[in-house]
C-alpha positions as CSV (number, residue, x, y, z in Angstrom):
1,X,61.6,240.5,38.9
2,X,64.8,238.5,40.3
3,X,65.1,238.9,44.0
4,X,67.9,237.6,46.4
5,X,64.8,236.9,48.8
6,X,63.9,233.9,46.7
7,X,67.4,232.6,47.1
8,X,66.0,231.8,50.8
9,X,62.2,231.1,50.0
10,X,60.5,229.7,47.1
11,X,58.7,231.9,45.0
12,X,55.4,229.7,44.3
13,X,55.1,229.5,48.2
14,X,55.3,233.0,48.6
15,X,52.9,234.2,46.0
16,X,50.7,231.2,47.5
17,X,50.6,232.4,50.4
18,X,50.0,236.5,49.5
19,X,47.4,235.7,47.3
20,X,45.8,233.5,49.6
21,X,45.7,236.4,52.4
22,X,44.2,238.8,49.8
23,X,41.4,236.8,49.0
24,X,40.7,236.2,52.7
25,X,41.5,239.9,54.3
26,X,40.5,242.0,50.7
27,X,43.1,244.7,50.9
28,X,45.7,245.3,48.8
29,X,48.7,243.2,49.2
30,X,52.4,243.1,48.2
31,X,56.0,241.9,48.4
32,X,58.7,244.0,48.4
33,X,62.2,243.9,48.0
34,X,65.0,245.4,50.8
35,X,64.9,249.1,48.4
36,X,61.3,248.7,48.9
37,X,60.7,247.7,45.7
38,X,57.4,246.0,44.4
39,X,58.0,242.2,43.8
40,X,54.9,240.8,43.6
41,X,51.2,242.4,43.7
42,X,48.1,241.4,45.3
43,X,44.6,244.0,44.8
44,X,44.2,246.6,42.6
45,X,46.1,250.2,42.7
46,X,44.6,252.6,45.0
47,X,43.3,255.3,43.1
48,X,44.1,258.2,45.9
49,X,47.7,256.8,46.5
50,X,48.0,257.0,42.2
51,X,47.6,260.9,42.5
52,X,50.0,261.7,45.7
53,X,52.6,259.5,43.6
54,X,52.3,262.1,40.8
55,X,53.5,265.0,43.1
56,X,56.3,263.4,45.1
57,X,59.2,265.5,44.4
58,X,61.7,263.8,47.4
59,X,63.4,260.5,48.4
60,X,62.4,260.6,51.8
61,X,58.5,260.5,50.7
62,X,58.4,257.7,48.5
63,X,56.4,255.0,49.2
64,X,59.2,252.7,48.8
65,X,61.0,255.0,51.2
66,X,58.4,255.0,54.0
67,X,57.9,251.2,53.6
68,X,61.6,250.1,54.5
69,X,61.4,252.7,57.4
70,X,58.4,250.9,58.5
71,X,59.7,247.4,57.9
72,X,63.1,248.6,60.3
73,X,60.6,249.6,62.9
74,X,58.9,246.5,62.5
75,X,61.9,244.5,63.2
76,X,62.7,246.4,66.5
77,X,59.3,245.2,67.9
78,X,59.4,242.3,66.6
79,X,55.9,241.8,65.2
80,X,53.3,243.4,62.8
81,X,53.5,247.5,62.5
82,X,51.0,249.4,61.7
83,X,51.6,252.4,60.9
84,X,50.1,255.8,58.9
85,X,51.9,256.6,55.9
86,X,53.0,259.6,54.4
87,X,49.5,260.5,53.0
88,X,47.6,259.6,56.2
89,X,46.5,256.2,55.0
90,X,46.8,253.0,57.2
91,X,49.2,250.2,56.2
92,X,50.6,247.2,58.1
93,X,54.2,245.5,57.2
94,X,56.1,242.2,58.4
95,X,59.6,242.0,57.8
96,X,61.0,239.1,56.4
97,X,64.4,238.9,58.2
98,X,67.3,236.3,57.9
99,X,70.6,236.3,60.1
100,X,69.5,239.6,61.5
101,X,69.0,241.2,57.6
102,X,66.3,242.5,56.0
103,X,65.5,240.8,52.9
104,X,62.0,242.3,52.3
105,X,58.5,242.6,53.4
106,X,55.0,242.0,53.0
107,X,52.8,245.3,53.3
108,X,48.8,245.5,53.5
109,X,47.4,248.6,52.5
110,X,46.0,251.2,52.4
111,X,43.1,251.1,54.1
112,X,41.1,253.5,56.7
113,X,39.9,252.6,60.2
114,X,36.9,255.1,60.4
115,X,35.3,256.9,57.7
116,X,36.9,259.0,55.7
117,X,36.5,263.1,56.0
118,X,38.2,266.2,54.7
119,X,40.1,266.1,57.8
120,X,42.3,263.5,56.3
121,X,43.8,265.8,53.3
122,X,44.2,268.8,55.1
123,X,48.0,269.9,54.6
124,X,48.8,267.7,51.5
125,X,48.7,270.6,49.0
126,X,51.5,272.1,51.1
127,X,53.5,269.4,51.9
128,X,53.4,267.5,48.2
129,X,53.1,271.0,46.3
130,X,49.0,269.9,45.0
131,X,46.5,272.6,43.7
132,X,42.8,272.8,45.1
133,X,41.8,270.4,41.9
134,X,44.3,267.9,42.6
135,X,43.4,268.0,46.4
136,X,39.4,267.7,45.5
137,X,40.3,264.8,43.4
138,X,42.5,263.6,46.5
139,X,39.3,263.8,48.5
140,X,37.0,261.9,46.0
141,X,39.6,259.0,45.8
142,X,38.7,258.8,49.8
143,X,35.4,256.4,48.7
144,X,37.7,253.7,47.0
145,X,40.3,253.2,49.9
146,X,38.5,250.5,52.3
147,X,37.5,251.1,56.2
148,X,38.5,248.1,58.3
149,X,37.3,248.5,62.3
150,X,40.3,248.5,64.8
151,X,39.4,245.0,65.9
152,X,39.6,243.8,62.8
153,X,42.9,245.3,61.8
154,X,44.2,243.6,65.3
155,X,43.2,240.3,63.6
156,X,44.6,240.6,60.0
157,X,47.8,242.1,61.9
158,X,48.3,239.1,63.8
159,X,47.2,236.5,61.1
160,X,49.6,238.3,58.9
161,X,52.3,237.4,61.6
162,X,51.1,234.2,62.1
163,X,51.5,233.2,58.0
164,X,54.4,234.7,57.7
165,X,56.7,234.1,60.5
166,X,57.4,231.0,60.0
167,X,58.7,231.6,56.3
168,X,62.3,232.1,57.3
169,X,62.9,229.8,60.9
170,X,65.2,232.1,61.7
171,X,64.0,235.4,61.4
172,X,61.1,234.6,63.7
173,X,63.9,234.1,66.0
174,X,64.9,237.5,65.4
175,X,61.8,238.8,65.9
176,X,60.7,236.9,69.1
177,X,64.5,238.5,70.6
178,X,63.5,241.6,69.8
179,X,59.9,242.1,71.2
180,X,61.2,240.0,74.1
181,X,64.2,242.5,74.6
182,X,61.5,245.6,74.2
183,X,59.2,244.5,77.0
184,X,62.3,243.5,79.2
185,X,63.9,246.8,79.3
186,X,61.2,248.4,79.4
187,X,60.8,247.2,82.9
188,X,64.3,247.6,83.8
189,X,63.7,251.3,83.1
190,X,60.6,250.9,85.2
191,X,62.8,249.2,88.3
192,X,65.0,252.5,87.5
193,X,62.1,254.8,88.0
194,X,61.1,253.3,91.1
195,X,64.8,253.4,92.9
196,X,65.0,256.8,91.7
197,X,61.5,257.6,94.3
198,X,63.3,255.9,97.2
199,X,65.3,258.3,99.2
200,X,69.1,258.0,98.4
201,X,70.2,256.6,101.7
202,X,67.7,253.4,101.6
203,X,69.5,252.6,98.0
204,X,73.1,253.0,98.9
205,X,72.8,249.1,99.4
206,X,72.5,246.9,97.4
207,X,69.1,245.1,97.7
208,X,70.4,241.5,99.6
209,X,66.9,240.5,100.0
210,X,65.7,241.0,96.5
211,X,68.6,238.7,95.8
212,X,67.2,235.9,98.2
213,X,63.6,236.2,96.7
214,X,65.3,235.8,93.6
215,X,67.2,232.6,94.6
216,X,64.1,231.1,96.4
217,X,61.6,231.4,93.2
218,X,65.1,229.6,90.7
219,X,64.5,226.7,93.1
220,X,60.8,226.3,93.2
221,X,61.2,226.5,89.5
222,X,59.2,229.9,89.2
223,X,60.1,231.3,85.7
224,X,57.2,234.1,85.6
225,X,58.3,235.4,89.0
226,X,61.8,234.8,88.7
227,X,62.0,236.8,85.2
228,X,60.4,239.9,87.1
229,X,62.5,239.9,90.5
230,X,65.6,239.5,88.0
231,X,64.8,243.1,86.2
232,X,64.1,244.7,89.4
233,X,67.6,243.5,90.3
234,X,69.2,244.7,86.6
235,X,67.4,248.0,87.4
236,X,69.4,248.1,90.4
237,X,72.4,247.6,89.2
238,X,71.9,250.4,86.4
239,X,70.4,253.0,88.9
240,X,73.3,252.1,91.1
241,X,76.2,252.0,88.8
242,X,75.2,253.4,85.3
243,X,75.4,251.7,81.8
244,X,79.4,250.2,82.0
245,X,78.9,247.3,80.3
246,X,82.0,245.8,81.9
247,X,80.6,246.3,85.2
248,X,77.3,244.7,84.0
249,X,79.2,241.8,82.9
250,X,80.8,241.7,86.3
251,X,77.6,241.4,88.2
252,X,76.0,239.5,85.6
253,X,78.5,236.5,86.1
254,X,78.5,236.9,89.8
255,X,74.2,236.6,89.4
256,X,74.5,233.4,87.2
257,X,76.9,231.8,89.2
258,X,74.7,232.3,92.4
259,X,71.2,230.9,90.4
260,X,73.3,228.1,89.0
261,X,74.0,227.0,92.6
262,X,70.5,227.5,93.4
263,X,68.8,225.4,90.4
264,X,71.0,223.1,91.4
265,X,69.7,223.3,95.0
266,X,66.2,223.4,93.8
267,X,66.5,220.3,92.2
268,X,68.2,220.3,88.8
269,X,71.1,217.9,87.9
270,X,74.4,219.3,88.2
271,X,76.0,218.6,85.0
272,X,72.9,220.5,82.6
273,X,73.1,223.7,85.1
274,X,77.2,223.9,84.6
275,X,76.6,223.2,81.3
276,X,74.4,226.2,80.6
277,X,76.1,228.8,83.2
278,X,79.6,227.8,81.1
279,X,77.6,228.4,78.0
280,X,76.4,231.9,79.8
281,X,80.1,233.0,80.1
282,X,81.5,231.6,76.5
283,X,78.7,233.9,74.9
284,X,79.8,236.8,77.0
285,X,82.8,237.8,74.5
286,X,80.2,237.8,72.1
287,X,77.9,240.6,73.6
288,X,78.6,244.3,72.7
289,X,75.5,245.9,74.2
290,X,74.0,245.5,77.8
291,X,70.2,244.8,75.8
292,X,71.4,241.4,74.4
293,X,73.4,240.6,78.0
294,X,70.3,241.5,79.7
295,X,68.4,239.4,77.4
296,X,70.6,236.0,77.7
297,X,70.8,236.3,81.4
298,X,67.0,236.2,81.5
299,X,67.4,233.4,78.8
300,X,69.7,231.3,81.4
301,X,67.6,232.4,83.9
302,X,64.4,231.3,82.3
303,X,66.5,227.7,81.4
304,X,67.9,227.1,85.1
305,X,63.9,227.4,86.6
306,X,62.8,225.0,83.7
307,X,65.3,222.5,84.5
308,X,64.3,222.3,88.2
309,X,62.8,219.2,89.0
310,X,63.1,217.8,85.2
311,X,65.1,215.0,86.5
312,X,62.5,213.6,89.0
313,X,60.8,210.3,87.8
314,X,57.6,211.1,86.6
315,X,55.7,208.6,89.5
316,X,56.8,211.1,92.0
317,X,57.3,214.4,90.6
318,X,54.6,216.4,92.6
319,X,55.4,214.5,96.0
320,X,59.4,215.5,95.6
321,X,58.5,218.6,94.1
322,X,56.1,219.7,96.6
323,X,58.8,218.1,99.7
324,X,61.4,219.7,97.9
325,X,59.5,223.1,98.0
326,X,58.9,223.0,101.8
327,X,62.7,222.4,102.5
328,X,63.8,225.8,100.1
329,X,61.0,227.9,102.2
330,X,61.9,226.4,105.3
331,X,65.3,225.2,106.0
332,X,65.8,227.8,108.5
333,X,64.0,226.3,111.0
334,X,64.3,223.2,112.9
335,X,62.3,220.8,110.5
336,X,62.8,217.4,110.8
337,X,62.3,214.1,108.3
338,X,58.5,214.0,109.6
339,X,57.7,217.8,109.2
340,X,58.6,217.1,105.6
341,X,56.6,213.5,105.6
342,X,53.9,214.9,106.8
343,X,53.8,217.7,104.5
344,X,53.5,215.3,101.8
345,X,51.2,212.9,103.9
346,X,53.5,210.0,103.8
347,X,55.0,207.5,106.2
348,X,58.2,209.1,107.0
349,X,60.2,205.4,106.2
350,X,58.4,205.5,102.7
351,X,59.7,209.5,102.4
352,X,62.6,209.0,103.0
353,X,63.4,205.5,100.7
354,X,61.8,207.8,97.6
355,X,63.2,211.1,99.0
356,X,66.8,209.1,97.9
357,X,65.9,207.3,95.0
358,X,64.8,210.7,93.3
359,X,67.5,213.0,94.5
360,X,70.4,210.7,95.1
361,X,70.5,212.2,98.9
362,X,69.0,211.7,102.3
363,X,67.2,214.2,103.7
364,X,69.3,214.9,106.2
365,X,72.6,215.3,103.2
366,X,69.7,217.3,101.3
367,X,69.2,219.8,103.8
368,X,72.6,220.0,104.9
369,X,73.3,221.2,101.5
370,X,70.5,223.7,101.1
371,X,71.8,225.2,104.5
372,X,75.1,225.5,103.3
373,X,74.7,227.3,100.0
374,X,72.7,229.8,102.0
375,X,75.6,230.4,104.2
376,X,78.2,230.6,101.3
377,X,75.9,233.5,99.8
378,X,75.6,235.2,103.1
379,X,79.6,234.7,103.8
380,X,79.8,236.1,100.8
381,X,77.9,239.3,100.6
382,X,77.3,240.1,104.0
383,X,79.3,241.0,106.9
384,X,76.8,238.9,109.7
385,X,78.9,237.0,111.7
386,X,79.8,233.4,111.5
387,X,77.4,232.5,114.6
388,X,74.7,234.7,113.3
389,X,75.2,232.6,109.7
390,X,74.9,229.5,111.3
391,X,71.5,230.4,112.8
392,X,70.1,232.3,109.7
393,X,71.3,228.8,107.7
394,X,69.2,226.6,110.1
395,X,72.1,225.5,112.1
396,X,71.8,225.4,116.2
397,X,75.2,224.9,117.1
398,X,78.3,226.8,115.3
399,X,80.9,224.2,116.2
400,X,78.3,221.6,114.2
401,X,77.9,224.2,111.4
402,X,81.3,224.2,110.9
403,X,82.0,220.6,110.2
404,X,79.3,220.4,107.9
405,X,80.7,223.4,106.3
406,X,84.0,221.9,105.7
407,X,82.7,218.5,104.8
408,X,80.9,220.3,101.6
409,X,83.3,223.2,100.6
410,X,86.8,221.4,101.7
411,X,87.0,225.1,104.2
412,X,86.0,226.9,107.1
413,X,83.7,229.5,107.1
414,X,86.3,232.0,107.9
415,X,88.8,230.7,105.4
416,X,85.4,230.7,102.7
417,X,85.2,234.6,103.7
């Protein structure tokens, strides 16, 4: 039988492959077509799923029918489903997906994960129109369907993913997106839950200090943590505000800017960081629903952490790393060249010759900048005063602060506000 699916994958591979996986797993095995249709056929016929085919009277309880519906569940998870069918059998199904489209899937099954009883038949004679002999021959066909123990059928699910996503590059794309998107809004909702416990007065503002955590972990290069802090923020934003997606945009450009400016503080070379934040804002006209912006600015997110300290020669990564570190978590104080040295356990001349050579600034240019991107943010989303942002920025003396300020941003700090 002809399919379109073998205009994207070769047919020897495929049947290769499925018959390989039979032999290995022994369950039935098949390929079907995006109607569900059977396209190739791995196993023999199940004798039990031979009789409920007899008395299927609708469209909706086909097998065909229930294994598309599976396979489109599949693709919102992005992995191996297993599911029961419409007879109380277990199957598993992978979708074989290309630009976003189902082209068809492989199914395993039927097969039973504890041994079979009359329990399993009850309501079948009502629902498929059987008599008491039909059902009783239902119930014999039991002994020919095989029992596979959970842990088992956790194996065979994931070997089937890992043989078969790679068939169509793409589509494991797809599916990685997908179960990536799940889990992340998943704990967006659960952010959402948790503002919703916190009395309404302690959430009328936005969370400043969630922000800063966020910033700190983008320049220590902390993607775990900073992919976490980021949906708490995102559920703010939704508890706060609702699901306007031009509003999410909004904030969502506002965010990227911010951790652009902090990557780049953490470490990262200027030119990759505006390269990916443009890239950010050119796919925004793309993106119709606030799961996929959610998804890329996590994406970016991820990309501005890995791209922290990437441009450090390897000889003294963890030195600049680790000095580089120290500054981001303690600028605010009155550190000097030798705090940092000393940190490191270096001479402070030989700190500071490969402090330069691996960022392209002093120390003292270095911190002056870290200081000053930390009073930009706080000029620009909170109402402290300027002598109060000076101090929180690590600076002593406002009238110094100032300079510096000007010397970096071409403005005053008033005239930045």
């Amino acid at each position: 039988m002809d399919s379109y699916l073998y205009n994207i994958v070769e047919r020897e591979t495929v049947c290769g492959m499925l018959e390989s996986f039979h032999h290995c797993i022994q369950l039935p095995v098949q390929l079907i077509d995006y109607h569900g249709e059977i396209l190739e056929s791995y196993g023999e016929a199940c004798g039990y799923c031979k009789i409920i085919k007899k008395h299927i009277k609708s469209e909706a309880d086909t097998c065909e029918q229930v294994h598309i519906n599976a396979s489109r569940r599949a693709i919102e998870l992005g992995e191996t489903y297993i599911f029961s069918c419409h007879s109380n059998l277990n199957h598993m199904v992978f979708p074989l997906v290309n630009q976003n489209t189902l082209f068809g899937s492989v199914v395993v099954g039927p097969f039973l994960m504890d041994a079979p009883d009359s329990t399993l038949v009850l309501g079948l004679d009502k629902r498929f129109n059987m008599s008491t002999t039909s059902l009783l021959d239902l119930y014999e066909e039991l002994d020919s369907v095989s029992v596979i123990e959970s842990n088992m059928v956790t194996h065979i699910s994931r070997l089937l993913y890992y043989l078969f996503a790679n068939l169509i590059s793409e589509g494991k794309r797809t599916l990685s997106d997908n179960r990536n998107k799940l889990v992340q809004q998943s704990r967006i909702n659960e952010s959402i839950q948790n503002f919703k416990n916190i009395p309404a007065q302690e959430t009328a503002v936005y969370p400043i200090e969630l922000e800063r955590e966020l910033i700190t972990k983008v320049k220590l290069g902390n993607k775990e943590e900073s992919r976490a802090i980021l949906n708490d923020l995102l559920g703010y934003v939704f508890f706060s505000e609702g699901n306007s997606l031009e509003y999410i945009k909004a904030r969502t450009v506002e965010l990227c800017s911010l951790l652009s400016r902090a990557a780049i503080e953490g470490g990262a070379t200027s030119d990759s960081i505006f390269r990916i934040n443009n890239q950010f804002l050119m796919n925004q006209a793309s993106i119709h629903n606030i799961d996929e912006l959610c998804y890329r600015l996590q994406e970016t997110v991820e990309t501005f952490t890995e791209c922290v300290f990437n441009y450090i020669p390897s000889k003294n990564n963890d030195i600049i790393k680790k000095a580089i570190q120290f500054i981001s978590q303690n600028f605010s104080d009155n550190i000097t060249l030798g705090d940092v040295a000393d940190h490191v356990h270096l001479n402070p001349a030989y700190f500071s010759t490969i402090f330069k050579q691996s960022t392209g600034s002093s120390f003292k240019e270095y911190l002056n900048m870290v200081r000053i991107e930390e009073s930009k943010r706080l000029l620009a989303n909170t109402d402290y005063s300027v002598i109060d942002i000076s101090v929180a920025a690590g600076f002593e003396d406002q009238s110094y602060f100032s300079k510096v300020f000007k010397k970096y941003t071409g403005l005053t700090p008033k005239q930045y506000r």
